[in-house]
Backbone as a chain_set.jsonl record, in Angstrom:
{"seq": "XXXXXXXXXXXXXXXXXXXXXXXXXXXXXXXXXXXXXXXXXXXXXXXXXXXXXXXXXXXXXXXXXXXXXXXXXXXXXXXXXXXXXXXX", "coords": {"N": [[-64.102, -9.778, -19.817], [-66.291, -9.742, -22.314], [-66.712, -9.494, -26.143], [-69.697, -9.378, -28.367], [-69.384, -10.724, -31.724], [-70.959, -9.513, -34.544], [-72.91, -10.403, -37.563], [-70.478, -10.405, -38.923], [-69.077, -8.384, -38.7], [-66.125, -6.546, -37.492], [-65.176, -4.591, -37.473], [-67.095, -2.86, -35.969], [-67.449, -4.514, -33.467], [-64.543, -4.504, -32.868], [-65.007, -1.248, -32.398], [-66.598, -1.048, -29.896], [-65.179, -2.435, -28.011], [-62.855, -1.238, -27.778], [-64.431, 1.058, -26.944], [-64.931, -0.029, -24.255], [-62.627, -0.777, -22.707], [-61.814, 2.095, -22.574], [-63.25, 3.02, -20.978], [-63.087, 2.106, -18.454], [-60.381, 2.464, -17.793], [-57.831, 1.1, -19.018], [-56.103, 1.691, -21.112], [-54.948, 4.517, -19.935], [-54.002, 3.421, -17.698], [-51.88, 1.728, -19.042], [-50.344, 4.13, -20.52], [-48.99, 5.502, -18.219], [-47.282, 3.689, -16.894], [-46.122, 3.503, -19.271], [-43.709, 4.765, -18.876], [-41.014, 5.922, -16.69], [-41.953, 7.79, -13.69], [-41.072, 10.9, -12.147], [-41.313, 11.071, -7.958], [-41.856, 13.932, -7.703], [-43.142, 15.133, -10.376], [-45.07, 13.33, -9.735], [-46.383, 14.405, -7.755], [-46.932, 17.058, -8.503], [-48.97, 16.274, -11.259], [-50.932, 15.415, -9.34], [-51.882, 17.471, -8.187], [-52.409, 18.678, -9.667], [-54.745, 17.367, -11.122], [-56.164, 18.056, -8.575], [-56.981, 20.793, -8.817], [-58.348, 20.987, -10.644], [-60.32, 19.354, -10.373], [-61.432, 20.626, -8.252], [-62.035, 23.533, -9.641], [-64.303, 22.636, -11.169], [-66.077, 21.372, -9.471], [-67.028, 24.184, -8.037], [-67.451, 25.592, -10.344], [-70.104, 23.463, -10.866], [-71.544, 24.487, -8.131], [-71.498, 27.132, -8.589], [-73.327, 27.207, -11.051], [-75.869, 25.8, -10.025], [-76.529, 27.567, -7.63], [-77.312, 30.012, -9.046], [-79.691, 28.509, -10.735], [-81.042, 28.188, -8.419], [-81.598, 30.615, -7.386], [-82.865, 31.81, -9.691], [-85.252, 30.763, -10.037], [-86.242, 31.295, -7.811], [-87.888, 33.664, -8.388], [-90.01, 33.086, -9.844], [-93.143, 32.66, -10.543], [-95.284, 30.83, -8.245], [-97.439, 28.383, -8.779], [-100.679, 28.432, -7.635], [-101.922, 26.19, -4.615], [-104.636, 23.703, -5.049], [-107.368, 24.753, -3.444], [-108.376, 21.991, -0.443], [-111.596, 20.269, -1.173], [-114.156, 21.498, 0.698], [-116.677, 20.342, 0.738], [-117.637, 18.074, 0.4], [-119.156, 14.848, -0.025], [-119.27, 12.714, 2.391]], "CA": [[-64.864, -8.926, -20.692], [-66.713, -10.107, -23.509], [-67.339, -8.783, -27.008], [-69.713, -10.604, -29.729], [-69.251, -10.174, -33.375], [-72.483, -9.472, -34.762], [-72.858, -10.056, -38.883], [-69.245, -10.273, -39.179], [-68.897, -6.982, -38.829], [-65.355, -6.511, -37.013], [-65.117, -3.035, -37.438], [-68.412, -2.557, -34.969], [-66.662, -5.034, -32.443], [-63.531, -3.364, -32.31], [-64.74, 0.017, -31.617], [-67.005, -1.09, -28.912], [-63.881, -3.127, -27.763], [-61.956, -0.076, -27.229], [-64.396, 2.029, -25.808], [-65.107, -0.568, -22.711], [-61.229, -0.53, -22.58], [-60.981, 3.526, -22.391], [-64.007, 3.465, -19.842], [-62.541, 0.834, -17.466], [-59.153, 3.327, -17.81], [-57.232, 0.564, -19.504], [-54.992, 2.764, -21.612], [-54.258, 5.148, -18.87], [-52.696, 2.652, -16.901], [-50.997, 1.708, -19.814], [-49.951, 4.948, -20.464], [-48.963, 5.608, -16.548], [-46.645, 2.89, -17.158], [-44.963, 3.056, -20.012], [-42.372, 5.796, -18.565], [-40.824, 5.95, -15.134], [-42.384, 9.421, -13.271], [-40.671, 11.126, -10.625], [-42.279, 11.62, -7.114], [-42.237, 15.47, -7.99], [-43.725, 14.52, -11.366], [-46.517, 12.318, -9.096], [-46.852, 15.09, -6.865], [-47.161, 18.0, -9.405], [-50.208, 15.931, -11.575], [-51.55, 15.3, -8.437], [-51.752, 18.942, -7.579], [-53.016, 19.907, -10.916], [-55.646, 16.769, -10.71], [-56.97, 18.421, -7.308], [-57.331, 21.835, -8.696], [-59.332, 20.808, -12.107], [-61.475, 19.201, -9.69], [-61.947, 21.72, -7.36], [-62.598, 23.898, -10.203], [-65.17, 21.947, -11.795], [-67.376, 21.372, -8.272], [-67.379, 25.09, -7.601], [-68.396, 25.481, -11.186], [-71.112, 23.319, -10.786], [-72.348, 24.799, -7.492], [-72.464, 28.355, -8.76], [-74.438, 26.981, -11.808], [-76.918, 25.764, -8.647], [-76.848, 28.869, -6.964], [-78.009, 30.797, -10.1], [-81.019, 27.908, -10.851], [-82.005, 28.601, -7.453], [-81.933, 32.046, -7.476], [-83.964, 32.595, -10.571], [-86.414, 29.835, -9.304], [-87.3, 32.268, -6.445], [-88.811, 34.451, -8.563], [-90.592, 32.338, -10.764], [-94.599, 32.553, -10.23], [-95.894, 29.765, -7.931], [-98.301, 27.667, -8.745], [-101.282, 28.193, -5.96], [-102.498, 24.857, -4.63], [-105.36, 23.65, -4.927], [-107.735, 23.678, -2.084], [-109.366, 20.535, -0.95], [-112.851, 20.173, -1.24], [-114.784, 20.772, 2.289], [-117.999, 20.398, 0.353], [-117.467, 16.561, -0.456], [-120.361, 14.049, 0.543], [-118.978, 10.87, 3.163]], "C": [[-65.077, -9.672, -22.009], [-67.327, -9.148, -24.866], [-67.745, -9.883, -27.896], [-69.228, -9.461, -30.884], [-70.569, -10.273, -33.874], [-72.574, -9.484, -36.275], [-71.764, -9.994, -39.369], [-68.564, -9.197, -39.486], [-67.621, -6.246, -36.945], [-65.11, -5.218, -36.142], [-66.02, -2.737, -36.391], [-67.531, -3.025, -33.646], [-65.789, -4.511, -31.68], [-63.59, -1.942, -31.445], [-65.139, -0.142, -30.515], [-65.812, -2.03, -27.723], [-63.133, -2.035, -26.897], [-62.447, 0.511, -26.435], [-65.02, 1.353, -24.424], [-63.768, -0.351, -22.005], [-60.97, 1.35, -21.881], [-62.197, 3.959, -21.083], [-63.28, 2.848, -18.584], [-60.727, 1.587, -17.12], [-57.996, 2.123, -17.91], [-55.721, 1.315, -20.015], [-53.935, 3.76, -20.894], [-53.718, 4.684, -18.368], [-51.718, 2.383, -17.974], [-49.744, 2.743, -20.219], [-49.042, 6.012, -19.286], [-47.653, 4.36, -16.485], [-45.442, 2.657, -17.901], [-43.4, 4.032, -19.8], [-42.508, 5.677, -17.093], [-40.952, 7.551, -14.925], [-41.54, 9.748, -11.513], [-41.434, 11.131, -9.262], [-42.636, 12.968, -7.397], [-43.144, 15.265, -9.168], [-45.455, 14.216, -10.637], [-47.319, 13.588, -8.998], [-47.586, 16.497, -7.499], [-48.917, 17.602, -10.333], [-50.887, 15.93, -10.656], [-52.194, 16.505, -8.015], [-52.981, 19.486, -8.72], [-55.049, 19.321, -11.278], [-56.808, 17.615, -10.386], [-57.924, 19.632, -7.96], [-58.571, 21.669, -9.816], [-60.442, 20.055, -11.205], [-62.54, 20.178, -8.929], [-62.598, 22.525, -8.286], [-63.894, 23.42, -11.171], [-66.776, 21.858, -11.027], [-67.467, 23.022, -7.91], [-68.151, 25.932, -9.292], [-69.805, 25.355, -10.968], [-71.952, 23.877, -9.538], [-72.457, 26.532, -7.793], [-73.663, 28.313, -9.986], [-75.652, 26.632, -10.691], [-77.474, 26.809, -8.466], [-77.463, 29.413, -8.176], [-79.061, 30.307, -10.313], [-81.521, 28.555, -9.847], [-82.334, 29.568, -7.369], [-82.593, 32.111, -8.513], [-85.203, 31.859, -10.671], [-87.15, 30.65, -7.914], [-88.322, 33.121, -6.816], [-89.582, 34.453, -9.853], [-92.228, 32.457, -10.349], [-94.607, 31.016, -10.113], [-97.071, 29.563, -8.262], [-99.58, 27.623, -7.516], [-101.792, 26.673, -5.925], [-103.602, 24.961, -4.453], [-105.913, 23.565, -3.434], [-108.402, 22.507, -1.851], [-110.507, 21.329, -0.437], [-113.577, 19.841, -0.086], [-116.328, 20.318, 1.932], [-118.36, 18.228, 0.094], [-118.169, 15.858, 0.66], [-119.441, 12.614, 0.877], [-119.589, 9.757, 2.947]], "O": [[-64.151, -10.14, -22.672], [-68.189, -8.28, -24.72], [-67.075, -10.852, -28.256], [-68.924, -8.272, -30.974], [-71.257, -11.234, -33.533], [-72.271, -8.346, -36.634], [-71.787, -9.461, -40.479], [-67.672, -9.056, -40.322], [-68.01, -5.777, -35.875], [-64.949, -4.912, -34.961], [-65.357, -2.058, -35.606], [-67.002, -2.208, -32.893], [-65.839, -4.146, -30.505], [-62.916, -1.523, -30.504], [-64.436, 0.403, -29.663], [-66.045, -1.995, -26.514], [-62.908, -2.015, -25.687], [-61.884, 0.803, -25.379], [-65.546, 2.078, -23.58], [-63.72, 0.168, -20.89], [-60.188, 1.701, -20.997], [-62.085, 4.966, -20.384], [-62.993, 3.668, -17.712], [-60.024, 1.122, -16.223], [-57.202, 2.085, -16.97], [-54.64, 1.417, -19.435], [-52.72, 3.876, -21.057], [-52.596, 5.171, -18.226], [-50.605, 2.871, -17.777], [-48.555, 2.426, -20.262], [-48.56, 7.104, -19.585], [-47.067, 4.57, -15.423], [-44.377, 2.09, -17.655], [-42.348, 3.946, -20.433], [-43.508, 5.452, -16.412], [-40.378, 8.406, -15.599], [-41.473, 9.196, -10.414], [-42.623, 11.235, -9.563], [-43.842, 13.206, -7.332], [-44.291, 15.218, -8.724], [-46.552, 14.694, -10.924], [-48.328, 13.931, -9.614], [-48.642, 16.934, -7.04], [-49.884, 18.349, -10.185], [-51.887, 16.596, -10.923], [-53.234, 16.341, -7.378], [-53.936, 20.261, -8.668], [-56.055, 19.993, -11.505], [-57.811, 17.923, -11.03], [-59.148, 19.667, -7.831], [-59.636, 22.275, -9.695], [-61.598, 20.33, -11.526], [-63.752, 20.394, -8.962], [-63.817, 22.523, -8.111], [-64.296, 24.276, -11.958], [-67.919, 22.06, -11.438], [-68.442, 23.07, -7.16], [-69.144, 26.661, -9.296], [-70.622, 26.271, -10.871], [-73.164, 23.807, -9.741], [-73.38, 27.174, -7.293], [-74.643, 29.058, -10.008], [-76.471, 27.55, -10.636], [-78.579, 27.148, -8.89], [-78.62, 28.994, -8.159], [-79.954, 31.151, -10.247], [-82.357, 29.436, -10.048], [-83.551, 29.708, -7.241], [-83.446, 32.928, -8.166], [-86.141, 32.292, -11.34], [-88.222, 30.537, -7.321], [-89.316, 33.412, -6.15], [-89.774, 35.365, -10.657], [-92.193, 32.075, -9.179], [-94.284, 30.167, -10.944], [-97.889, 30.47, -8.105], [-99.456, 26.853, -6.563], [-102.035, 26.026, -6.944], [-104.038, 25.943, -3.853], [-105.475, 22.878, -2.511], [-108.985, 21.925, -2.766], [-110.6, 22.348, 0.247], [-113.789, 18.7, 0.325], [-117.091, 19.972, 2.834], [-119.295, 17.558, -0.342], [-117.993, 16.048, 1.863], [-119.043, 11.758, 0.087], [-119.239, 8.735, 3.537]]}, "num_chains": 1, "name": "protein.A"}
């Protein structure tokens, strides 16, 4: 990973520094690391992980369901027809 310095402006560097670091989940491992976790421990985040997921995708699919549903009763657009009048 590379960062320039641009104008000698450190401060800029740095932050963008960090946040490739906190995308790339640098820290977290770090953090994941610096203490020994039980298997129960593992197993427990793991658990809690799942559910913040789970809750998140059923979130987003009743936000769905609701677009779609108030998209049903939205006035369509008629299409145009084509043109049988048009010279070959």
């Amino acid at each position: 990973m590379k960062i320039f310095v641009r104008n000698n402006d450190i401060n800029k560097a740095y932050r963008l520094l960090h946040k490739k670091l906190h995308e790339e989940g640098f820290f977290k491992g770090i953090r994941e690391k610096a203490a020994y976790k039980t298997k129960s421990e593992k197993r427990r985040e793991a658990k809690r992980a799942g559910r913040a997921r789970w809750l998140k995708k059923r979130q987003q699919l009743e936000q769905k369901f609701i677009r779609e549903e108030r998209n049903q009763f939205r006035k369509k657009k008629p299409k145009p027809k084509p043109n049988t009048n048009r010279k070959k």
